[in-house]
N, C-alpha and C positions, 0 to 999 in steps of 0.2 A: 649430777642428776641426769637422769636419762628416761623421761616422760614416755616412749617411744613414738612421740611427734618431731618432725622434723620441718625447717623451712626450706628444706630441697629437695626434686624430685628425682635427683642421679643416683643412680644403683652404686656407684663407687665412693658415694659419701653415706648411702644411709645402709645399706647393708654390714658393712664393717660395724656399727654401732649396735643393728640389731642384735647380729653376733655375740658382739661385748656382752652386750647383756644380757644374755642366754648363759652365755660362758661362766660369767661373774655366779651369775642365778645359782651355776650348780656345782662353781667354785671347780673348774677343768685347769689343769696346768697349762693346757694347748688348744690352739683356735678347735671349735668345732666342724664337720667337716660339713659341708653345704652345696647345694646349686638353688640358681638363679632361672625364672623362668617366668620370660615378656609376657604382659596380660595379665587374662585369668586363667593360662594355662597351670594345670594341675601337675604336681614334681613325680616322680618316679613312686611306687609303692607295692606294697608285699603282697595288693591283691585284688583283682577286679573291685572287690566290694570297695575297700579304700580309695581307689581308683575311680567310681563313678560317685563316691561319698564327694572326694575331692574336684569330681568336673559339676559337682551340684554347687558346691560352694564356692567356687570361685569361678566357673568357667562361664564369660560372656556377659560376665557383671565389666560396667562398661567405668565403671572408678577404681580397677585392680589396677595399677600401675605394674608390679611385677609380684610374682608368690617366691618363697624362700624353702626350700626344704632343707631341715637339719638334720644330721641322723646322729644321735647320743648314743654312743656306747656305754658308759659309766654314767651310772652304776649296774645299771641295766640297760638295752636295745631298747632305744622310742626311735621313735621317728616324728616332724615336729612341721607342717607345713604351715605357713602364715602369709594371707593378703599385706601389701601394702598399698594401701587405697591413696587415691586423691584429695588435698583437701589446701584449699586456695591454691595457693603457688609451691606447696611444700605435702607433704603426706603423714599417715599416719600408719601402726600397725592394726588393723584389721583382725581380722578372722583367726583363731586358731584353731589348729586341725593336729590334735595329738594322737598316736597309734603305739600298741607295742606287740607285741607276740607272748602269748600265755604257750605254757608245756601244758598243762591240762589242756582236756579235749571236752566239748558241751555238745551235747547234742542235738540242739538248738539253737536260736537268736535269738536275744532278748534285746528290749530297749527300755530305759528309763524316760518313766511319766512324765509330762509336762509337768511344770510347778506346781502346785499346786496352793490354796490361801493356809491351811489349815492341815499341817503336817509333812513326814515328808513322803516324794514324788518315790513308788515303786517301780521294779519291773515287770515287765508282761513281755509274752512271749512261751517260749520252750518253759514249760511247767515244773521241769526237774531243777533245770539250770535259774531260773526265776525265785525257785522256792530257797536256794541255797543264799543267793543275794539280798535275797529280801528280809532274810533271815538275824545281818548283818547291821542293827540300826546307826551304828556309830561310820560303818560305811554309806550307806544310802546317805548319811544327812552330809557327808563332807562330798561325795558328789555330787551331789543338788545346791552346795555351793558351790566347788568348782565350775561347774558347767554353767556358768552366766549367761542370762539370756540379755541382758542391757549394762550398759559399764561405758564410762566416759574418757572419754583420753584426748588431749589436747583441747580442751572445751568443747567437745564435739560428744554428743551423747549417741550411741554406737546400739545396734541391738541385733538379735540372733535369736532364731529358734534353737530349741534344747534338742540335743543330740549327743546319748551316750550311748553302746551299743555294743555287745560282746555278742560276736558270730564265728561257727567254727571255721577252722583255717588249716587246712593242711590234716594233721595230726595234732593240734590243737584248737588254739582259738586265738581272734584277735579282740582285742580292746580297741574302742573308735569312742572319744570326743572330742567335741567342737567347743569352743570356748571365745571369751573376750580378756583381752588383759584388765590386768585390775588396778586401778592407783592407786598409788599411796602416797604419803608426805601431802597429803592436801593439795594432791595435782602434780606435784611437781616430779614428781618421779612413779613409775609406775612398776607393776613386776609381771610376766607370764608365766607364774607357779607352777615353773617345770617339773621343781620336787615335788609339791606337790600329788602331779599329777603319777609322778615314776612312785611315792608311798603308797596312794592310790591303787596303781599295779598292782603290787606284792598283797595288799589288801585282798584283792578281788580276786588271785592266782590261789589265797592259802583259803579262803570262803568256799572254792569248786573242791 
């Protein structure tokens, strides 16, 4: 079981684990490849916007211990940054900051609504690009689950503004959310719904 709470704060005992279980998550024959980076400094990224997404969410919060960036190849290109915060004498994982790159190209940015009681949260934004996702009911409600804004791990109840966000990139576009991991086994082990998030993707790339 791998909660991804730890009772230590050294990057050379709790990184390796995070790894693990990123690895396990999306069943890789070979470590993932990664860096490491003190603080709440923000890891390398495909693009200013990701870039100041990533120095919003972690940069200068004073319980980042260090951030991790992963970059998934298989089955597709994410890219995966993640807080390790402080918590008594040992840490936990934090914030997750998923990204990928779409071939389609959107004319616009859109972002997904805050939750909402009563239904699920759409997008607004670029009117073309909006209409096409919104369109997509069986999408909107699985990322309005993914993107948690409260979720507990290590006895610690954790919480996040929503933040999902396709803006164009280059000659496409990129996908941007923010997320919390999720527990399961009743605490005792937990998961960061990588798949998830990479089924996600292809959702959202065949929808434009």
């Amino acid at each position: 079981m791998n909660n991804l709470a730890y009772g230590s704060q050294q990057q050379e005992k709790v990184v390796p684990q995070v790894e693990e279980k990123l690895r396990k998550e999306l069943g890789a024959s070979s470590p993932i490849a990664h860096q490491v980076q003190a603080g709440g400094a923000a890891g390398t990224s495909v693009g200013t916007v990701l870039g100041d997404i990533g120095r919003g969410l972690f940069g200068g919060r004073p319980d980042v211990l260090f951030t991790i960036t992963f970059d998934i190849n298989t089955p597709v290109p994410v890219q995966l940054q993640t807080s390790v915060d402080r918590q008594g004498v040992g840490c936990h994982v934090g914030t997750l900051l998923y990204s990928a790159k779409l071939s389609k190209a959107v004319k616009g940015a859109v972002t997904l609504e805050a939750p909402k009681m009563f239904g699920a949260s759409k997008f607004t934004g670029d009117t073309e690009t909006a209409a096409k996702l919104n369109a997509k009911g069986d999408l909107l409600k699985r990322l309005g689950k993914l993107a948690r804004t409260e979720s507990e791990i290590g006895g610690l109840t954790l919480k996040l503004e929503r933040m999902v966000k396709v803006v164009p990139q280059d000659q496409g576009a990129l996908v941007v959310l923010s997320t919390l991991a999720r527990p399961t086994s009743m605490g005792m082990d937990a998961t960061l719904d990588a798949k998830e998030f990479i089924d996600l993707v292809g959702m959202i790339e065949k929808a434009l």
